[in-house]
C-alpha positions as CSV (number, residue, x, y, z in Angstrom):
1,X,-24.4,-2.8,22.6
2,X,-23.1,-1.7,19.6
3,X,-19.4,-2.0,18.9
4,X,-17.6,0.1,16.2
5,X,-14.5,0.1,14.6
6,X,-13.0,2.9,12.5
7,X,-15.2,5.7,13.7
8,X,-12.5,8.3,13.3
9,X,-11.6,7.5,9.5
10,X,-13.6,9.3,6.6
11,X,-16.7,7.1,6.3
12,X,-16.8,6.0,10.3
13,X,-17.2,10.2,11.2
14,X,-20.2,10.4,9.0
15,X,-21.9,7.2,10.5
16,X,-21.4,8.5,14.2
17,X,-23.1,11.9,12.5
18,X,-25.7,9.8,11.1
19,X,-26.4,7.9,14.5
20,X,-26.9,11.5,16.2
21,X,-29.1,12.7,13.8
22,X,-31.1,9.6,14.2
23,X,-30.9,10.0,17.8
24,X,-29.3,6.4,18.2
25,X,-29.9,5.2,21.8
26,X,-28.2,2.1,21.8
27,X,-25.4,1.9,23.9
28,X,-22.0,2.2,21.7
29,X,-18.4,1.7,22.2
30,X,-15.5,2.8,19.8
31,X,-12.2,1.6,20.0
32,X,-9.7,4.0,19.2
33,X,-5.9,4.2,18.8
34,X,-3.6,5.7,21.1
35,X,-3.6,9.5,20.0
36,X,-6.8,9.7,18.3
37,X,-8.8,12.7,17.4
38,X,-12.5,11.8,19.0
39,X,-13.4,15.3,19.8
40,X,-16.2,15.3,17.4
41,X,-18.0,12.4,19.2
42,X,-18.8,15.1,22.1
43,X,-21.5,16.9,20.1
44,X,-23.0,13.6,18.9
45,X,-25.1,13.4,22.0
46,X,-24.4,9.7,21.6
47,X,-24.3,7.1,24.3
48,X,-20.9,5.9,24.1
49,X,-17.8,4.9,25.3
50,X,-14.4,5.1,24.2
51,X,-11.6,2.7,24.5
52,X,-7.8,3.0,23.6
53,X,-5.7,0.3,22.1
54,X,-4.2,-1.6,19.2
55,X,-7.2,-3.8,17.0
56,X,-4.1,-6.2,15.9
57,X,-3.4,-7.1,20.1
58,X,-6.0,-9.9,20.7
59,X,-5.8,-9.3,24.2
60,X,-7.1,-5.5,23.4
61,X,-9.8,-7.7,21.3
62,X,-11.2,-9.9,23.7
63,X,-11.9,-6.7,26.0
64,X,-13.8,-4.3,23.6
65,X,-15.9,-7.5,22.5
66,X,-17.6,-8.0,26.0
67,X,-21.1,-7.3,26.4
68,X,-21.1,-6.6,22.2
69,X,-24.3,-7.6,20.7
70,X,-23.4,-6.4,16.7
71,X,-20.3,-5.3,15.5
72,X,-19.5,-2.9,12.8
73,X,-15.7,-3.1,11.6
74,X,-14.7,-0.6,9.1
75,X,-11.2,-0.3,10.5
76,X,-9.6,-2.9,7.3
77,X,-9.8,-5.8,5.8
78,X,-6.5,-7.1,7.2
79,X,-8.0,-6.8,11.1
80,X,-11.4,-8.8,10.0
81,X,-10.1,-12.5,10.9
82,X,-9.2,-11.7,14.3
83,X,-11.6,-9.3,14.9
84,X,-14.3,-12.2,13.7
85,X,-12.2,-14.7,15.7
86,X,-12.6,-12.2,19.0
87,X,-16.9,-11.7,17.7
88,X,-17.3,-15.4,17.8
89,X,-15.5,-16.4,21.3
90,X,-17.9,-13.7,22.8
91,X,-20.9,-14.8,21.3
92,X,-21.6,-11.7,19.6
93,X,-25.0,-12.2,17.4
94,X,-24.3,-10.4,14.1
95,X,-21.2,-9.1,12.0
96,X,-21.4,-6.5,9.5
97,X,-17.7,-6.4,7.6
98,X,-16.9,-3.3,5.2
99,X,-14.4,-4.8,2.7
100,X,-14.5,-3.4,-1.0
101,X,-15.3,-4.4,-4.4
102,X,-11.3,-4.5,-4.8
103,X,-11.8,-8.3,-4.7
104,X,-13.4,-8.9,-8.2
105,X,-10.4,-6.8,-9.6
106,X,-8.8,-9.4,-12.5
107,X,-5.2,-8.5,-11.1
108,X,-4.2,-11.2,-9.1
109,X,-2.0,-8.9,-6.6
110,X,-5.0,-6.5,-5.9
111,X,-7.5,-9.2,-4.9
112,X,-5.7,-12.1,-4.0
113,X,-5.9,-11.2,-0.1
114,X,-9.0,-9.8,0.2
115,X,-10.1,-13.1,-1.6
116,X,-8.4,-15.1,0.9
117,X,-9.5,-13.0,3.9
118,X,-13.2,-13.0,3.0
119,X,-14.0,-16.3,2.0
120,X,-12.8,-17.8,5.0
121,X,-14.7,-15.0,6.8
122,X,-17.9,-16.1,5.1
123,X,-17.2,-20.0,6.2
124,X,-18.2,-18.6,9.7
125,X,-22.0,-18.2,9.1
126,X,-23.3,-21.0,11.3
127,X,-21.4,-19.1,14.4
128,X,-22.5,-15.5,13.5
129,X,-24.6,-13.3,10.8
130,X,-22.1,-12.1,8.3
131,X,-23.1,-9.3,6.5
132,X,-20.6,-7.9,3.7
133,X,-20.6,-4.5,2.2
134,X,-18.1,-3.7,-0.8
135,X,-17.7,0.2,-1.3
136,X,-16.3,1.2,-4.9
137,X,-13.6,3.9,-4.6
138,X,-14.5,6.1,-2.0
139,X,-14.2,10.4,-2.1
140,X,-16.0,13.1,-0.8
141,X,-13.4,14.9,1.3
142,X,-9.9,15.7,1.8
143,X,-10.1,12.4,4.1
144,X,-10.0,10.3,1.1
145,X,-6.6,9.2,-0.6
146,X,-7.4,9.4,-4.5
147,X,-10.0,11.9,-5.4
148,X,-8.4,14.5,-3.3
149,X,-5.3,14.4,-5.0
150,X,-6.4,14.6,-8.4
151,X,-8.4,17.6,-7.3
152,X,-5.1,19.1,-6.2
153,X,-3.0,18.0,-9.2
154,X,-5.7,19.7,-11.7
155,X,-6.0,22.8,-9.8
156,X,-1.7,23.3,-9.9
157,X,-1.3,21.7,-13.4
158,X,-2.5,23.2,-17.1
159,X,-2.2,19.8,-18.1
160,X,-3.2,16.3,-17.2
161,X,-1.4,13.5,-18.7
162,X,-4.3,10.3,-19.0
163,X,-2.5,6.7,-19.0
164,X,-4.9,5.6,-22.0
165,X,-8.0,6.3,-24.1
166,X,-9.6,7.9,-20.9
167,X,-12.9,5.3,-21.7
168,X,-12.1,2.6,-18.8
169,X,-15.3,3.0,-16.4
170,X,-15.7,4.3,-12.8
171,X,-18.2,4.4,-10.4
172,X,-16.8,6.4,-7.2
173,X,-19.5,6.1,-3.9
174,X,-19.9,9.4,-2.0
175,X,-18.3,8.7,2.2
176,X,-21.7,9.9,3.2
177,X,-23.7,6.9,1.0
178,X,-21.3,4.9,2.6
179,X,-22.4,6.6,6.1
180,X,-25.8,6.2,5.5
181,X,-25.7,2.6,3.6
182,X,-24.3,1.4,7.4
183,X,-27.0,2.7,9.5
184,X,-29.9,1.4,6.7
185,X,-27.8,-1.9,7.2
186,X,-28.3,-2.0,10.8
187,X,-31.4,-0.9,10.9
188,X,-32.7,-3.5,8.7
189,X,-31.1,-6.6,9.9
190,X,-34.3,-8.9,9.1
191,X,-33.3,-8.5,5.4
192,X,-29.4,-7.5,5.7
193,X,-28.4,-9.8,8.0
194,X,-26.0,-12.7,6.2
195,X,-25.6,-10.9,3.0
196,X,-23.7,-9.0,1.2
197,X,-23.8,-5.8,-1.1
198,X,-22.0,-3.8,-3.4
199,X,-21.8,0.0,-2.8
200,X,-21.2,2.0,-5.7
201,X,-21.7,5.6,-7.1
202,X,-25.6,6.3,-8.9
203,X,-24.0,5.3,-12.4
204,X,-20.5,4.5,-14.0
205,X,-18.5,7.0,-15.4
206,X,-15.6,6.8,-18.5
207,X,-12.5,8.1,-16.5
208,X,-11.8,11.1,-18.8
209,X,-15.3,12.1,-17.8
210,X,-14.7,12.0,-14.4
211,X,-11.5,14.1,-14.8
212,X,-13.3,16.9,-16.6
213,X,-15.6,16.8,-14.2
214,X,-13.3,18.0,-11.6
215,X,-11.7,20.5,-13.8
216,X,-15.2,22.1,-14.6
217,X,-16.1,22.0,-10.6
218,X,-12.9,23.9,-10.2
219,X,-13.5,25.9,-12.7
220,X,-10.7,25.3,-15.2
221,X,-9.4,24.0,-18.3
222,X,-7.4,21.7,-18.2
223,X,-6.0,20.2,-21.2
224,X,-5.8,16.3,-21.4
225,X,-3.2,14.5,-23.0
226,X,-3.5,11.1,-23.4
227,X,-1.0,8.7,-23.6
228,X,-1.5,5.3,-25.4
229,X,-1.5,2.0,-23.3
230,X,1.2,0.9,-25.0
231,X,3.8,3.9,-24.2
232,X,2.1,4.0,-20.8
233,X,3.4,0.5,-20.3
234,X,7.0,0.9,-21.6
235,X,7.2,4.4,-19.5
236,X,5.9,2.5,-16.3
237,X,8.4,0.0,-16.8
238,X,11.3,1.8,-17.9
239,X,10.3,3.7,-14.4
240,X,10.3,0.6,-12.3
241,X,14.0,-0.8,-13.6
242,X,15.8,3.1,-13.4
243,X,14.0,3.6,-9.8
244,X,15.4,2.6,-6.3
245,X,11.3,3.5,-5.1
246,X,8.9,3.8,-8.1
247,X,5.6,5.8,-7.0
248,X,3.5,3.6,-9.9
249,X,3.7,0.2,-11.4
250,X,3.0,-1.3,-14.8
251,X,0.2,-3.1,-13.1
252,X,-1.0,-0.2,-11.7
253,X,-1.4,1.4,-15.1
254,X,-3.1,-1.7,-16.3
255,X,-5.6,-1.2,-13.2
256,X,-5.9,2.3,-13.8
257,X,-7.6,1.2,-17.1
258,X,-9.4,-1.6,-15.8
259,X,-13.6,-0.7,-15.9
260,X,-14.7,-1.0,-12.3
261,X,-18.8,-0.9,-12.5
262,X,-20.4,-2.9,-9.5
263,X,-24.6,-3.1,-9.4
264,X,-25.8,-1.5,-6.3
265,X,-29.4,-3.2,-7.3
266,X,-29.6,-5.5,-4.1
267,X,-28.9,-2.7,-1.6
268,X,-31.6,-0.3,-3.2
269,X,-34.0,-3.3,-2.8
270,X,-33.2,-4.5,1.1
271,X,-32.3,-1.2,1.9
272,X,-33.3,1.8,0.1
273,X,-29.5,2.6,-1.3
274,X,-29.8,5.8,-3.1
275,X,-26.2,6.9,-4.1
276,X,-25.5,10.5,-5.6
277,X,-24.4,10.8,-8.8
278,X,-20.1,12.0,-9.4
279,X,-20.6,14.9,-10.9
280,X,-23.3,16.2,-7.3
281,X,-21.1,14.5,-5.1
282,X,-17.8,15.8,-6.0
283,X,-19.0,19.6,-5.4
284,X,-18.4,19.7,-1.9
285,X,-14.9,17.8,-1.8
286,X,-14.1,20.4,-4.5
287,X,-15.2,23.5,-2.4
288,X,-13.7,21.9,0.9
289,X,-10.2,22.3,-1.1
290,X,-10.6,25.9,-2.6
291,X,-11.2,26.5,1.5
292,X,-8.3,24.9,2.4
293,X,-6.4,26.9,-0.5
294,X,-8.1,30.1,0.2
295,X,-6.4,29.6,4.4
296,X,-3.3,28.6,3.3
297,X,-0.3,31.6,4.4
């Protein structure tokens, strides 16, 4: 049995898409929370069950683990002890963790936990297979928290203020790489069982790039202003001291302009990972939100 955490988030929807398309037989059980939307799973043609609960109860753990033979958890990085903990006490044979590149980030606040959490994690390996998968920043849809909103803030704005020279570099992955990077992983435990992979995007991209690549998909023209690092700094930080809740931090600026360019090399090798490029995979999130525009009252 196949057990499954997060099915209902942006990349877990995809994967139980991907599984009916494949016609997955396997039996598979998703643990949801109380209230969740799993409609969608009744055209999947899946074999599968649902159960309702809390992932941080370890009581609500030890239930959806028995009978599991591999677990995927895609559900957070905060839930991965205890759900390896619950894996382990019910001898299930293989693990496969999606965490995120966010680790190797050189701020200490940003990667500090995951750090923690994973290399414990990975001190577990003579009681289960481990196998690791780091996504870059993920988009594709209105499910996803950053590309979305910069989509919406360049269709409503003329102009886009840029904390920086713009030439920090990205490499966003596409929720249905992610989707299908899963089902290569499980499909090809031989080579993907105990290790680990980053997912990233086809190629990097300079920020400023990537924003006037949404502006031409929206078909604008938006006009970017940058604002040196320096004033970016001062601003942020004049922000944080006059602010009872400051919606960005002088770290966060510093991040923002941080390059984030992860090889995907070992994952195309063990698994065929063939990532789409930004500037293809940002089409559809872009014409999902002229939709939802176009249905707004």
């Amino acid at each position: 049995m196949l057990l499954v955490t997060g099915i209902t988030g942006h990349s877990g929807r995809l994967f139980a898409h991907r599984l009916a398309h494949e016609r997955y037989a396997v039996p598979i059980r998703f643990p949801v929370r109380p209230g969740s939307d799993v409609n969608f799973l009744k055209s999947t043609g899946l074999n599968y069950s649902t159960v309702t609960g809390d992932l941080a109860s370890l009581d609500f753990l030890n239930e959806i683990m028995q009978g599991a033979d591999t677990v995927l958890h895609v559900a957070g990085i905060p839930l991965s002890g205890n759900i390896m903990a619950a894996a382990i006490r019910h001898n299930v044979r293989w693990a496969i963790l999606v965490h995120t590149t966010g680790r190797y980030s050189r701020f200490k606040t940003a990667a500090a936990e995951y750090i923690k959490i994973e290399d414990e994690l990975l001190q577990l390996r003579d009681k289960i297979a481990i196998t690791v998968l780091r996504p870059t920043m993920i988009y594709g849809s209105s499910r996803d928290r950053n590309m979305f909103k910069l989509i919406d803030f360049l269709y409503r704005h003329k102009f886009f203020p840029l904390f920086g020279s713009g030439s920090n570099l990205m490499q966003p992955v596409l929720a249905q790489d992610l989707a299908n990077a899963y089902y290569s992983v499980l499909m090809n435990g031989e080579r993907t069982a105990n290790r680990e992979y980053n997912l990233s995007g086809k190629e990097p991209i300079a920020y400023l790039d990537l924003v006037q690549t949404v502006s031409r998909a929206l078909g604008k023209r938006n006009v970017v202003m940058p604002i040196p690092l320096w004033l970016s700094l001062l601003g942020a930080k004049a922000y944080g001291i006059l602010s009872k809740n400051p919606q960005i931090s002088v770290e966060q600026v510093m991040r923002m302009n941080e390059d984030k360019v992860f090889s995907h090399a070992e994952a195309a090798a063990d698994f065929g990972y063939s990532p789409a490029a930004f500037q293809d995979g940002i089409k559809g999130e872009v014409e999902e939100y002229l939709k939802k525009r176009e249905l707004r009252p």
